[in-house]
C-alpha positions as a printed NumPy array, in Angstrom:
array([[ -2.734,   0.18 ,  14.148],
       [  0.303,   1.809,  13.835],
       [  1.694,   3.673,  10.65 ],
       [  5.227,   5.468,   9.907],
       [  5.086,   7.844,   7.188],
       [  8.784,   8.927,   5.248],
       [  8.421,  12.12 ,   3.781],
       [  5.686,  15.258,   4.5  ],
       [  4.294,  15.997,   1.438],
       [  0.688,  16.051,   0.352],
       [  0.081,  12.762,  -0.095],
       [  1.567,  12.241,   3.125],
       [ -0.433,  14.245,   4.589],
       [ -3.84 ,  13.7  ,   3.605],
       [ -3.414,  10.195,   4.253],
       [ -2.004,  10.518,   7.736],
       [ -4.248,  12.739,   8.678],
       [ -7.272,  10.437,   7.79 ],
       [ -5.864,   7.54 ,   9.483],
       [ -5.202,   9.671,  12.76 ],
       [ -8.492,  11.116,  12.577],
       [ -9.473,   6.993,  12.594],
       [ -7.966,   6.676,  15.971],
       [ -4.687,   5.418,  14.026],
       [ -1.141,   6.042,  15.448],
       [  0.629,   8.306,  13.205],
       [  4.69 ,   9.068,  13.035],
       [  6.271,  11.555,   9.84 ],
       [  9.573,  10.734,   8.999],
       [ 10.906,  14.213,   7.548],
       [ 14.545,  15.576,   7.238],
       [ 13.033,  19.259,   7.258],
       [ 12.695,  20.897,  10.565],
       [ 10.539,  23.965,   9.105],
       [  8.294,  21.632,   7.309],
       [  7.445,  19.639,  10.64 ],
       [  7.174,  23.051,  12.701],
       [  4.417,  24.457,  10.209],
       [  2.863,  20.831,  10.194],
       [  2.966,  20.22 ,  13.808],
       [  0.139,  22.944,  13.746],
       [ -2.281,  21.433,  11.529],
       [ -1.27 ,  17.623,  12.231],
       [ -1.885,  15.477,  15.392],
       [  0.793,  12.805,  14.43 ],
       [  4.465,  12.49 ,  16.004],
       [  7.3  ,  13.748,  14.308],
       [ 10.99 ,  12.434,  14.241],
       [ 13.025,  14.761,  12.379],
       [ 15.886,  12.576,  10.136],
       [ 16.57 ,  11.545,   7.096],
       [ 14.38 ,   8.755,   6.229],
       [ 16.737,   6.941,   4.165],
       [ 19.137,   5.848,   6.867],
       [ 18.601,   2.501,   8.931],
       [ 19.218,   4.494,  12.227],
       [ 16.329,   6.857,  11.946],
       [ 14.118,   3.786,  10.525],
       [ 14.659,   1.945,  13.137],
       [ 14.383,   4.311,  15.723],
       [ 10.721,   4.39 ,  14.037],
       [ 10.386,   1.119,  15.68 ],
       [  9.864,  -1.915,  12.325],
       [  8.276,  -4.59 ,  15.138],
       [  5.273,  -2.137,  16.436],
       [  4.422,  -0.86 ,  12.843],
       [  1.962,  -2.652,  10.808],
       [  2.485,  -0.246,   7.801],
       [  5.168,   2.329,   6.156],
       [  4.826,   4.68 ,   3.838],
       [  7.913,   6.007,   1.191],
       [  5.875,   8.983,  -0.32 ],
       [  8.79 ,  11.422,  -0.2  ],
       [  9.354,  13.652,  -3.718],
       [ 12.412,  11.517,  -4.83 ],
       [ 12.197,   8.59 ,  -6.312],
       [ 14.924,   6.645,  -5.824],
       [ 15.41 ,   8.138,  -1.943],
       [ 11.53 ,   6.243,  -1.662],
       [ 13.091,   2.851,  -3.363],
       [ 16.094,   3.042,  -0.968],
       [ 14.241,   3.861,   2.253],
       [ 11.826,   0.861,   0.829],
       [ 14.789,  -1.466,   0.472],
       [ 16.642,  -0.621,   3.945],
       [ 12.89 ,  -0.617,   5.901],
       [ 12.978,  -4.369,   4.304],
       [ 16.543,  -5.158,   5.886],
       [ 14.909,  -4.041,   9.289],
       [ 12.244,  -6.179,   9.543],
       [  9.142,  -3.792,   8.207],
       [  6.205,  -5.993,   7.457],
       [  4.861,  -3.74 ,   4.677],
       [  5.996,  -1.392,   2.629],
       [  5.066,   1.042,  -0.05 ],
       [  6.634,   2.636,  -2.288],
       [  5.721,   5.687,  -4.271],
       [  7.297,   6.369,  -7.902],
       [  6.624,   9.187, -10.362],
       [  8.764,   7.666, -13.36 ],
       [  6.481,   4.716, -14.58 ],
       [ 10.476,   3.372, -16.173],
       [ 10.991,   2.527, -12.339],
       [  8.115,   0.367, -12.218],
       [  9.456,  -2.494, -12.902],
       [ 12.483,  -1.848, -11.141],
       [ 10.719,  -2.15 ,  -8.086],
       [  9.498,  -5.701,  -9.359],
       [ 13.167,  -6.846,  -9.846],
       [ 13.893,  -5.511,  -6.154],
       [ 11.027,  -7.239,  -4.432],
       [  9.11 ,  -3.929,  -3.643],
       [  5.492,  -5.881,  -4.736],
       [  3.678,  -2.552,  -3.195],
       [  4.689,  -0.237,  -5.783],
       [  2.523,   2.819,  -6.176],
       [  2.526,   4.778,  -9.199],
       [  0.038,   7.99 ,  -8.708],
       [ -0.066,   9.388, -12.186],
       [ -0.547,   5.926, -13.965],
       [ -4.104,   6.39 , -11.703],
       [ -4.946,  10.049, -12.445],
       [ -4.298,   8.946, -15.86 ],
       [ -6.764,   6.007, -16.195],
       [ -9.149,   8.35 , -14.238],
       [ -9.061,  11.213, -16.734],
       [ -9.021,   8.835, -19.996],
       [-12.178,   7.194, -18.359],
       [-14.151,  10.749, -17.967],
       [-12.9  ,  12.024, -21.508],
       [-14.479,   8.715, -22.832],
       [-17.232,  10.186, -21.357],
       [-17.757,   6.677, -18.865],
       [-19.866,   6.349, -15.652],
       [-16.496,   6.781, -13.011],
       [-17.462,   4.62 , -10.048],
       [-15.025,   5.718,  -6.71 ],
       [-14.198,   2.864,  -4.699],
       [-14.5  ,   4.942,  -1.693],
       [-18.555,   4.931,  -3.033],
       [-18.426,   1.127,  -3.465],
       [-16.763,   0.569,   0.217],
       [-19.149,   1.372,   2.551],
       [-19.942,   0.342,   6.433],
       [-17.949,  -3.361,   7.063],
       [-17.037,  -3.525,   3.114],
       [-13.007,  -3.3  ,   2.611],
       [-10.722,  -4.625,  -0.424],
       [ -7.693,  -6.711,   0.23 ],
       [ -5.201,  -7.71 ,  -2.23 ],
       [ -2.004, -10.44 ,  -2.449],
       [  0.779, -11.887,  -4.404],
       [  0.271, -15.586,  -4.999],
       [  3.632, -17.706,  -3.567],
       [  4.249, -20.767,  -4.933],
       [  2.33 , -22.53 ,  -2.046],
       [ -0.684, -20.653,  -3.073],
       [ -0.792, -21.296,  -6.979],
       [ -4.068, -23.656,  -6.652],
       [ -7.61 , -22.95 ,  -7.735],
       [ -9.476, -19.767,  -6.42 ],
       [-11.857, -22.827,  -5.049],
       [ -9.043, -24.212,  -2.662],
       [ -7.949, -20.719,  -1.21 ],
       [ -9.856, -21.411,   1.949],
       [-10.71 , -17.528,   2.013],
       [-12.792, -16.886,   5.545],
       [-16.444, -17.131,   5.093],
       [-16.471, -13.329,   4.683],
       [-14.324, -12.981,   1.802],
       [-14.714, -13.455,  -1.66 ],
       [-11.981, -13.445,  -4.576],
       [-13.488, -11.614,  -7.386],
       [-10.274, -10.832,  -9.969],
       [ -7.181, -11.413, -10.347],
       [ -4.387,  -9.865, -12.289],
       [ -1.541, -11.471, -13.987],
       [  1.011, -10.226, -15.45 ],
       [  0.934,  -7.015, -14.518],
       [ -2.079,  -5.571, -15.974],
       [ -3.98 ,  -8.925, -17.602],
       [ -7.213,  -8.741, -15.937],
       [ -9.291, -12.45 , -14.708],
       [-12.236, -13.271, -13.123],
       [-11.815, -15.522, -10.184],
       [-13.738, -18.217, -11.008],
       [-13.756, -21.302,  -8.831],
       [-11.367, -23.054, -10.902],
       [ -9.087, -20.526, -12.16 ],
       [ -5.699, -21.908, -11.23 ],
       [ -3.477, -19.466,  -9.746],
       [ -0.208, -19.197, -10.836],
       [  2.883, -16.838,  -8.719],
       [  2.762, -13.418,  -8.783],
       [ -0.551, -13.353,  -9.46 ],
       [ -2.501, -10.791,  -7.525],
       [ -5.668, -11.809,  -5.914],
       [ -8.327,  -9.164,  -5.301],
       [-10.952,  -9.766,  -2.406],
       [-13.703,  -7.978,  -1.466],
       [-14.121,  -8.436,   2.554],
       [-15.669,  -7.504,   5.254],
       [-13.756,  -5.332,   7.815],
       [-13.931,  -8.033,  10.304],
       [-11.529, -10.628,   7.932],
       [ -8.612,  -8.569,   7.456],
       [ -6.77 ,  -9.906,  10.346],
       [ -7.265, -13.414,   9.082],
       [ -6.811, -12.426,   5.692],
       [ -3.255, -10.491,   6.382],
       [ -2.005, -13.416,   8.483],
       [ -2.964, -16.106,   5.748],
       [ -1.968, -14.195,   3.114],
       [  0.64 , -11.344,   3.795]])
């Protein structure tokens, strides 16, 4: 698979890294041409030096051969606008990276479903261990075939969990409306839109599972 990163910073990194070291094409989007000479000797990704914000340098990034990008730059709104313009050019997936939890919902209003907020989840983490809970990593729950896969329900979709015709190696097991309501999937939960659906796979469904679903 291949995967386009905009912006170099540690997030960035650490995940690019793991998915080259998974045999994973890489490329970094960054505007600073110090930042990708120190990287380029710790990395084994490509590099296209540009401003990740403008529609030339995305789509010199190549939207049709890239199954995934990234907008993990330090900036929030540059990460909404580089989300927005990657759209216009035909990127399949997106995600977008926020520090200001107010912009959350902003990204809603603008389409960008994959919306990741990084301190709402170091948050959760740390009120979990001060409650003094048994923290469970999903990296410790995912092991050998065992992936997650998640998607928004269109209105085609809003039926019961039942009718979903998931591939015999998938199972919905919660859903979340709302925003943060939490549900079971239980075989006759109706869906409704914008729900997100929560399977747990095995590695070997994701293709049919991303070309069902999204």
């Amino acid at each position: 698979m291949r995967f386009v990163f905009v912006g170099s910073g540690t997030l960035a990194v650490l995940t690019g890294r793991m998915l080259a070291e998974r045999g994973h094409e890489v490329i970094v989007i960054e505007r600073d041409r110090a930042a990708i000479d120190a990287l380029q000797e710790e990395l084994d990704v490509g590099f296209l030096h540009g401003d990740g914000t403008r529609p030339a340098i995305l789509r010199e990034a190549d939207p049709e051969a890239t199954d995934l990008l990234f907008c993990l730059t330090h900036d929030d709104q540059a990460n909404i606008i580089a989300s927005l313009v990657a759209r216009s050019l035909g990127y399949s997936r997106v995600v977008t990276k926020i520090e200001d939890p107010e912009l959350e919902h902003i990204c809603g209003e603008l389409g960008l479903a994959n919306s990741l907020v990084p301190m709402h989840t170091v948050g959760r983490y740390l009120a979990d261990m001060a409650e003094g809970q048994n923290i469970i990593e999903i990296s410790d729950i995912l092991r050998g075939e065992a992936r997650i896969f998640s998607f928004r329900v269109s209105e085609g979709q809003a039926v019961p969990v039942a009718d979903l015709a998931l591939p015999s190696a998938a199972r919905a097991v919660c859903i979340y409306r709302n925003g943060n309501e939490f549900l079971f999937a239980e075989p006759d939960t109706r869906l409704k839109p914008g729900d997100e659906v929560v399977v747990f796979t095995r590695a070997s469904a994701l293709k049919v599972l991303r070309e069902r679903f999204g």
